[in-house]
N, C-alpha and C positions, 0 to 999 in steps of 0.2 A: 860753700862754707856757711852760709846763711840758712843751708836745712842743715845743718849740723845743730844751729844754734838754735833752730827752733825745736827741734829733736830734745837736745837738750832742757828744755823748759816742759818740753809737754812729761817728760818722765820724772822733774819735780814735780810738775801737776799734778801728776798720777799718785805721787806719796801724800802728797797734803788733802786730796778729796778723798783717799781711801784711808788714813786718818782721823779726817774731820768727819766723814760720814760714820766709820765707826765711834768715833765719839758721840756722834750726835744719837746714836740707836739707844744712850740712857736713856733719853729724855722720851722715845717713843714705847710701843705696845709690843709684843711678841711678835709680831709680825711681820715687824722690821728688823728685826735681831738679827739675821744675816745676809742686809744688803750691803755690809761694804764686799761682801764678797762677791757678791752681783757687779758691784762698779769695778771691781779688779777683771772680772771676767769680760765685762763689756772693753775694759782697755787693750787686754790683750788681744781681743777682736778687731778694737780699731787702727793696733800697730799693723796687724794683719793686714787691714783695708788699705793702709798708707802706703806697704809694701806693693798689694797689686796693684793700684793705682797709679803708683808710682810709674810702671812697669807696662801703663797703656800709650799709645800713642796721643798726644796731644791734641787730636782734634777728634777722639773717640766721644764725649761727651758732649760735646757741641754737634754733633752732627745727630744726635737721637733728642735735642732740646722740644721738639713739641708735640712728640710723641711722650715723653718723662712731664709735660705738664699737662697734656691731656688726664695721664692717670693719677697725676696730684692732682688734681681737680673733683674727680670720681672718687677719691680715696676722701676728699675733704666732705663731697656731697655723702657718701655713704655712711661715714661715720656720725651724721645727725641720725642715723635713721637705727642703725645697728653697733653705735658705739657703745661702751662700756659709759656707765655716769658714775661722776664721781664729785660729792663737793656743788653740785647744782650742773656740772658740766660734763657734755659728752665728747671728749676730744682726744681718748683712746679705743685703740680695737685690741681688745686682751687676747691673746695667743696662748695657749694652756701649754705650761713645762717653761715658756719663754718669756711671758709678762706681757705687759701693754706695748703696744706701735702707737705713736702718735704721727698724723700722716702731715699735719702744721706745722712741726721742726722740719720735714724732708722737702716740704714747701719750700722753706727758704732757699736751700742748693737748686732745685729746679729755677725757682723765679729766677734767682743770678745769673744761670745759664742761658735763660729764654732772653734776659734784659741783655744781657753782654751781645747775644748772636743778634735780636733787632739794633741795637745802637751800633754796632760794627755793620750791617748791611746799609746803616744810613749813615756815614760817620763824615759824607760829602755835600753838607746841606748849606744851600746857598740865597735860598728866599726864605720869608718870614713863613710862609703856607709848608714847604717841610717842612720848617721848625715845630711849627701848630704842628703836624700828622704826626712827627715822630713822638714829640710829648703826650700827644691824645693816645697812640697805639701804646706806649708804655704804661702810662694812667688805664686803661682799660686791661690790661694783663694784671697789674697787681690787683687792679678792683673784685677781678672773678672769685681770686684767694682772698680776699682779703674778707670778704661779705661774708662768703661760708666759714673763714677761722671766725669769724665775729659771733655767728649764729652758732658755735655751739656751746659756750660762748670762751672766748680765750683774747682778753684784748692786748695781753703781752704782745702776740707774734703779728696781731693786725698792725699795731706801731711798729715793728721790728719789718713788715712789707714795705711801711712807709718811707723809713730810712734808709733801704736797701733804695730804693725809687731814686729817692731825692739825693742820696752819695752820687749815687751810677751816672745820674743826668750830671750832676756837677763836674764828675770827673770828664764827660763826653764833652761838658762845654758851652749848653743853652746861655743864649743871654741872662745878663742879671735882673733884667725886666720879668722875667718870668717867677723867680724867687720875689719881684715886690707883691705881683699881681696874688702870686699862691699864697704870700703872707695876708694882704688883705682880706681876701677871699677865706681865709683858714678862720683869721681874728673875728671877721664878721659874724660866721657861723660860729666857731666857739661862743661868742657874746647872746648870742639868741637861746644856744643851749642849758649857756649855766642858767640865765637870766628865768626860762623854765624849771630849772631845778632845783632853784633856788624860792624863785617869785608864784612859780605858777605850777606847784609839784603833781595836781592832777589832769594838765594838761602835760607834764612831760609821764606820767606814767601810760595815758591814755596812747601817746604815740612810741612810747618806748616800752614800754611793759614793766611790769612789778618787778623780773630779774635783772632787768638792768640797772632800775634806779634802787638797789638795795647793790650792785656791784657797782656802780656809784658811789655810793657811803663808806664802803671799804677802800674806794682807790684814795678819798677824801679823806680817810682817816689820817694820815699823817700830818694834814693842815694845825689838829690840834695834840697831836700825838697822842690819840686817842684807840684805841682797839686790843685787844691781847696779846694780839703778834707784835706790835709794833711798841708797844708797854715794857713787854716779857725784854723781848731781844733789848730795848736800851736801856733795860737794868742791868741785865747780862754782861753787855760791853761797859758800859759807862761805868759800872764796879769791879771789872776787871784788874789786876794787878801788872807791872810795867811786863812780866813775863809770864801774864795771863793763870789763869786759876788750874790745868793742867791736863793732859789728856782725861778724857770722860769725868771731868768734873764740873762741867758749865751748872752753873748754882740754881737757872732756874727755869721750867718750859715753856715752850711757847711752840708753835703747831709748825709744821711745815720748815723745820731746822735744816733738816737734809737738804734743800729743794731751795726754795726761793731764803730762807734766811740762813745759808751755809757762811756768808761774812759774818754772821755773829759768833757763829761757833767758833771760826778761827781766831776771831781777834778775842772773844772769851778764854777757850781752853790754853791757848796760845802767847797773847800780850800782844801789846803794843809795837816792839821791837820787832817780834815776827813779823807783824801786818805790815808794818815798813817794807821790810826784805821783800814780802810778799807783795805789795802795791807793783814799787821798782821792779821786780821780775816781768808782771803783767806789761809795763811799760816797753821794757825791754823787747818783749815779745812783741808788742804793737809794732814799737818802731821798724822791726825786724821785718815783716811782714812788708810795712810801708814803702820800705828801701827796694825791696821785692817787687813792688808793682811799681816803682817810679823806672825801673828797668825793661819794661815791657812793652808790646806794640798794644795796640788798640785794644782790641778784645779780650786781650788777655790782661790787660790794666784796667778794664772797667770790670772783669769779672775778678780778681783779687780787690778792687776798692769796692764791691759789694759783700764779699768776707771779711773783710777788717772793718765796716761800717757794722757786721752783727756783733763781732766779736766786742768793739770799744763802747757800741752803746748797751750792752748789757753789761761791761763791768762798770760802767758807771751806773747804770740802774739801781741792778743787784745793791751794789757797795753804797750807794747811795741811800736807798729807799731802807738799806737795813740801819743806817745811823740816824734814819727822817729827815734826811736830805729831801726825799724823791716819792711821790706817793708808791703804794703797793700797790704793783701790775700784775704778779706773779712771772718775772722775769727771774731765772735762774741766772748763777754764774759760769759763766765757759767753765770744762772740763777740770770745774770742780763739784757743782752740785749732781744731786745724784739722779739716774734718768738713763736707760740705755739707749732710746732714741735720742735724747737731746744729745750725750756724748758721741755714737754713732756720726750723726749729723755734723759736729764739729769736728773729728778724724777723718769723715770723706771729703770735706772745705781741705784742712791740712794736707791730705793727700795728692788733691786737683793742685793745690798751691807746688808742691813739690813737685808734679809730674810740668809744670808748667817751666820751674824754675831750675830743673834739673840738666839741663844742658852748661848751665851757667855756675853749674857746684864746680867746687875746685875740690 
């Protein structure tokens, strides 16, 4: 019953991002004029995917886990060297007739996989030296992705490794000693960083480079609600009417609508009342999900609380960073913004989730 109802949400999802993205192509260049039809096509591909996956045995992707991170790894180092740039960044391989792959969304489903099968092979640790090995072996897998997503540069999905990390161990069970230490240890170094960014800007460019402390400035814009994107979109919302200014009429632009500021567009063209609806479904769907892993054995509960950890911290991101809650990461919102990898990537999570939970449908 529970993929029913997830079922159900992901095909209002699919009406509101092929809506909102078609709304949002006024506000772009001829060029985007027909991607909602691209997002309609990428979804019926990814009911597709949900259908075979559905239809695999249960331990068919666990059992190919470091071979599938070997080639995310290769596909992250290759793409510095022959990706497509775009925007200051090389974090696609464009495919002619098909569009860009970006191989950092497909990172995330590997990483879950690779962290669920080590934390299920230790899942009997009894001295404090496993606890150190299996934290250290986990810390070192996300590190590999996470350095290369860094380098080309995309800091969105290197936080989104992070939290994948820090769910998965939570859910496995580490002591709380380890969350004081990693907080200490985290605050320390952040204080040394800004304190250079701040204090001592040619000694943070010297060891960081000129592109990152200008994608610094940008992630910091929201501090004072400062930048185009982040200007544009809370003019947008914040004069929005209680049932929003209407399809393809958002009153004003601002870069990257489709992608990372697709909550503006809805609660723009849309109102307030939708976004409500629309919050509460998301919820709905979390919970849905959570009820799903609280059902589960080991491995297969810390690899659903590593998909409901990408799924909740990007709707709060997104949703966030577009009201200036939250600085801009370039975090899209689940299988609404537009992106045939990123949608891809979250249809094969739903579909793992469903081949998992599928004995247990009524």
């Amino acid at each position: 019953m529970r993929n029913i109802k997830i079922l159900i949400c992901l095909f209002i999802f699919s009406i509101i991002s092929i809506l909102s993205i078609y709304s949002s192509t006024f506000l772009l260049s001829d060029n985007y004029k027909y991607i909602y039809i691209k997002q309609l096509i990428w979804y019926v591909i990814g009911f597709l995917l949900i259908i075979i996956i559905y239809k695999k045995k249960k331990e068919f992707f666990y059992r190919y886990d470091f071979i599938l991170y070997i080639i995310g790894n290769l596909l992250l180092l290759l793409v510095l060297f022959i990706g497509t740039e775009t925007n200051g960044a090389k974090c696609w391989f464009f495919i002619p007739k098909i569009g860009n792959f970006q191989p950092s969304e497909f990172m995330k489903i590997i990483l879950i996989i690779v962290l669920a099968k080590q934390l299920n092979l230790n899942r009997k640790i009894s001295t404090f030296k496993e606890e150190v090995l299996i934290i250290l072996k986990c810390l070192l897998l996300t590190l590999i992705p996470a350095f290369l997503t860094f380098l080309e540069p995309d800091t969105g999905n290197v936080i989104i490794y992070f939290i994948i990390l820090i769910t998965m161990l939570f859910v496995y069970g580490i002591r709380y000693r380890w969350y004081i230490i990693s907080s200490i240890i985290i605050i320390s170094l952040l204080s040394i960083f800004l304190y250079l960014y701040f204090k001592q800007k040619d000694i943070f460019i010297n060891i960081f480079g000129t592109n990152f402390f200008y994608r610094m400035d940008r992630i910091l814009d929201w501090k004072n609600k400062e930048g185009m994107q982040i200007e544009n979109a809370l003019a947008s919302t914040g004069s929005a009417p209680l049932f929003g200014y209407g399809l393809t009429k958002t009153p004003i632009y601002f870069p990257e609508s489709q992608n990372d500021f697709i909550s503006s567009i809805i609660i723009s063209n849309f109102g307030y009342i939708f976004s409500l609806f629309f919050i509460g479904l998301l919820i709905f769907f979390d919970i849905t999900l959570i009820n799903i892993a609280t059902k589960q054995n080991n491995i297969n509960k810390y690899f659903i609380s590593g998909i409901i950890s990408i799924i909740v911290f990007q709707q709060i991101q997104n949703i966030g960073m577009n009201i200036g809650l939250l600085p801009i990461t370039g975090v899209t919102l689940p299988f609404i913004s537009y992106g045939g990898s990123s949608l891809i990537c979250y249809m094969i999570m739903i579909g793992l989730v469903f081949n998992i939970n599928k004995k247990k449908t009524t």
